[in-house]
C-alpha positions in Angstrom: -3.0 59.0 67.9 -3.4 55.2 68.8 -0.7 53.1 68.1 -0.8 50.4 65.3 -1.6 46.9 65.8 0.5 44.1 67.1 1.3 41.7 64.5 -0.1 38.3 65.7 1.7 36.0 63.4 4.0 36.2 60.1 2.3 37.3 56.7 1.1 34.5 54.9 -0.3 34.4 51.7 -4.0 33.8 51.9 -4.8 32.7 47.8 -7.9 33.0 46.7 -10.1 33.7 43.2 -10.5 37.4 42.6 -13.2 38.3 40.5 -13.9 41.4 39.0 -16.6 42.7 37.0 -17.0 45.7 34.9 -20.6 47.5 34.1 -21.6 50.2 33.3 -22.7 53.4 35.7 -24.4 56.3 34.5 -23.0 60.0 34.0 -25.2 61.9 37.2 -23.9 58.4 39.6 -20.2 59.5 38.0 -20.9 62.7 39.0 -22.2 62.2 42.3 -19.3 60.1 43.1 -17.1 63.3 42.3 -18.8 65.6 44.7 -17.9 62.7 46.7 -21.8 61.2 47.4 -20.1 57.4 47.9 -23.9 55.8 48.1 -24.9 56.9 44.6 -23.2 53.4 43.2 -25.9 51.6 45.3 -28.8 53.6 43.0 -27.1 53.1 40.2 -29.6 51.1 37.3 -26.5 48.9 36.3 -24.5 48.9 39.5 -26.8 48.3 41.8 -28.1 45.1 41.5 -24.6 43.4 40.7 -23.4 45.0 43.9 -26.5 43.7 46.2 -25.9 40.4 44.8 -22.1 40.5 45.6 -22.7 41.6 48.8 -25.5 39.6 49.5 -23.3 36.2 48.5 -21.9 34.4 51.4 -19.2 32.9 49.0 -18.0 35.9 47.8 -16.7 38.8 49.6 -15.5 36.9 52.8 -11.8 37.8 54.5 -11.2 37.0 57.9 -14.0 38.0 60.2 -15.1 40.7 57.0 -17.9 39.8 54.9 -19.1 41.6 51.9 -15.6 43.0 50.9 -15.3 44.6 47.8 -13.7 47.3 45.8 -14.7 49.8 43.0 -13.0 51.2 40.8 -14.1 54.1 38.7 -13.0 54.5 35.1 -13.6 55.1 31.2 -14.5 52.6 28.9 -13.7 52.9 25.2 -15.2 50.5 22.4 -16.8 50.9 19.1 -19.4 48.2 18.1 -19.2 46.2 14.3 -21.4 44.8 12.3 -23.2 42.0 14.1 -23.0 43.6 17.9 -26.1 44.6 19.6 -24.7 47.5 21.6 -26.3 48.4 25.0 -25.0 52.0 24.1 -23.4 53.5 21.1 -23.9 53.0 17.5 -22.4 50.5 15.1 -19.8 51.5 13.8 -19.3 54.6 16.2 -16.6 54.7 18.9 -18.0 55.7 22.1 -16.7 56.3 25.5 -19.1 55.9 28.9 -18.1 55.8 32.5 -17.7 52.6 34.1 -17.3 50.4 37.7 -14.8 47.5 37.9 -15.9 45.7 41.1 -13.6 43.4 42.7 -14.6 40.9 45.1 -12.8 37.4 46.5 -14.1 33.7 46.8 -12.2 30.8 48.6 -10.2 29.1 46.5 -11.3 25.8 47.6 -15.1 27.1 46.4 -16.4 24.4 44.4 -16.1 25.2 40.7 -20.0 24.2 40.1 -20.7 26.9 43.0 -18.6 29.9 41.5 -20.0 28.9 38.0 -23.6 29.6 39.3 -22.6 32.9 41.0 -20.9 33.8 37.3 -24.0 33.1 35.5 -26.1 34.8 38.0 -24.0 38.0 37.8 -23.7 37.8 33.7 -27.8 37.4 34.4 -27.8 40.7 36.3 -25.4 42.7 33.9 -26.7 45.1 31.3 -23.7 44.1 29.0 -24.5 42.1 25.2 -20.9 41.0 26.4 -20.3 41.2 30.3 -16.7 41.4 31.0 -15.9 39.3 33.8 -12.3 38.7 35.0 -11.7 35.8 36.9 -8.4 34.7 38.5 -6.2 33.2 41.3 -4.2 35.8 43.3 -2.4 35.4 47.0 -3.2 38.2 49.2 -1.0 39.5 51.2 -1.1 40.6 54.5 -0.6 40.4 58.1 -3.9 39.4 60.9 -3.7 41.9 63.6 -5.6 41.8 66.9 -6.6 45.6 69.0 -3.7 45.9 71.3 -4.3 45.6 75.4 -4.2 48.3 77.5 -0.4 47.7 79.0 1.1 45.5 76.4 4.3 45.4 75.4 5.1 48.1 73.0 1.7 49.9 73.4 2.2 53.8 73.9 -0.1 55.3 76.7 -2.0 58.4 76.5 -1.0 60.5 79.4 
């Protein structure tokens, strides 16, 4: 077991705009995810091309010497479309229930609001939604950088 990494300097907050966007994912990419096939997001109809753009976005997704950073979160959605709506799925009037991928990403928060506009109406572009649900907001993240220990530092154990 290799010891953890020395701390290099005290945890400051780093703040930047989390964004997260829910869409969509089909039932057999739910199900593949359950028997644990973690690449089935990327073939997803709805998923996929929201993710390659996110990834694919030099603004978004960079932390320290990480690029394309993102998390997914699998859930349930629940709505029921009224009169008016012009449901991707479901009937009006109907509630109905599908699976669905909240995808979090980060941009600087210094990114020029002109610039993470654009990326916004790209994404709402790329999403299947009537109503893309978007969630945009500032958050400090919390951590501490961390550098591989040297062979022989202080506090490093040694295999024998």
């Amino acid at each position: 077991m290799s010891a953890p990494m020395p701390v290099t300097g005290p945890a400051t907050p780093l703040t930047v705009r989390k964004l997260t966007v829910y869409c969509p994912i089909a039932a057999t990419t739910l199900s593949a995810l359950a028997r644990g096939e973690l690449d089935a997001l990327a073939l997803d109809a709805s998923a996929a091309p929201i993710l390659r753009f996110l990834e694919g976005c030099p603004e978004l997704g960079a932390l320290g010497a990480y690029r394309g950073v993102c998390e997914v979160t699998i859930g349930l959605e629940a709505f029921t479309p009224v009169a008016g709506a012009q449901p991707t799925v479901g009937e009006i009037g109907q509630p109905s229930r599908g699976a669905t991928a909240a995808i979090t990403t980060y941009a600087k928060a210094t990114l020029p609001a002109e610039r993470l506009e654009a990326l916004v109406a790209e994404i709402i572009r790329l999403h299947p939604w009537e109503l893309p649900v978007i969630e945009l907001s500032q958050v400090a993240l919390i951590g501490e950088q961390r550098t591989p220990a040297q062979p022989g530092a202080a506090g490093e154990r040694t295999r024998p």
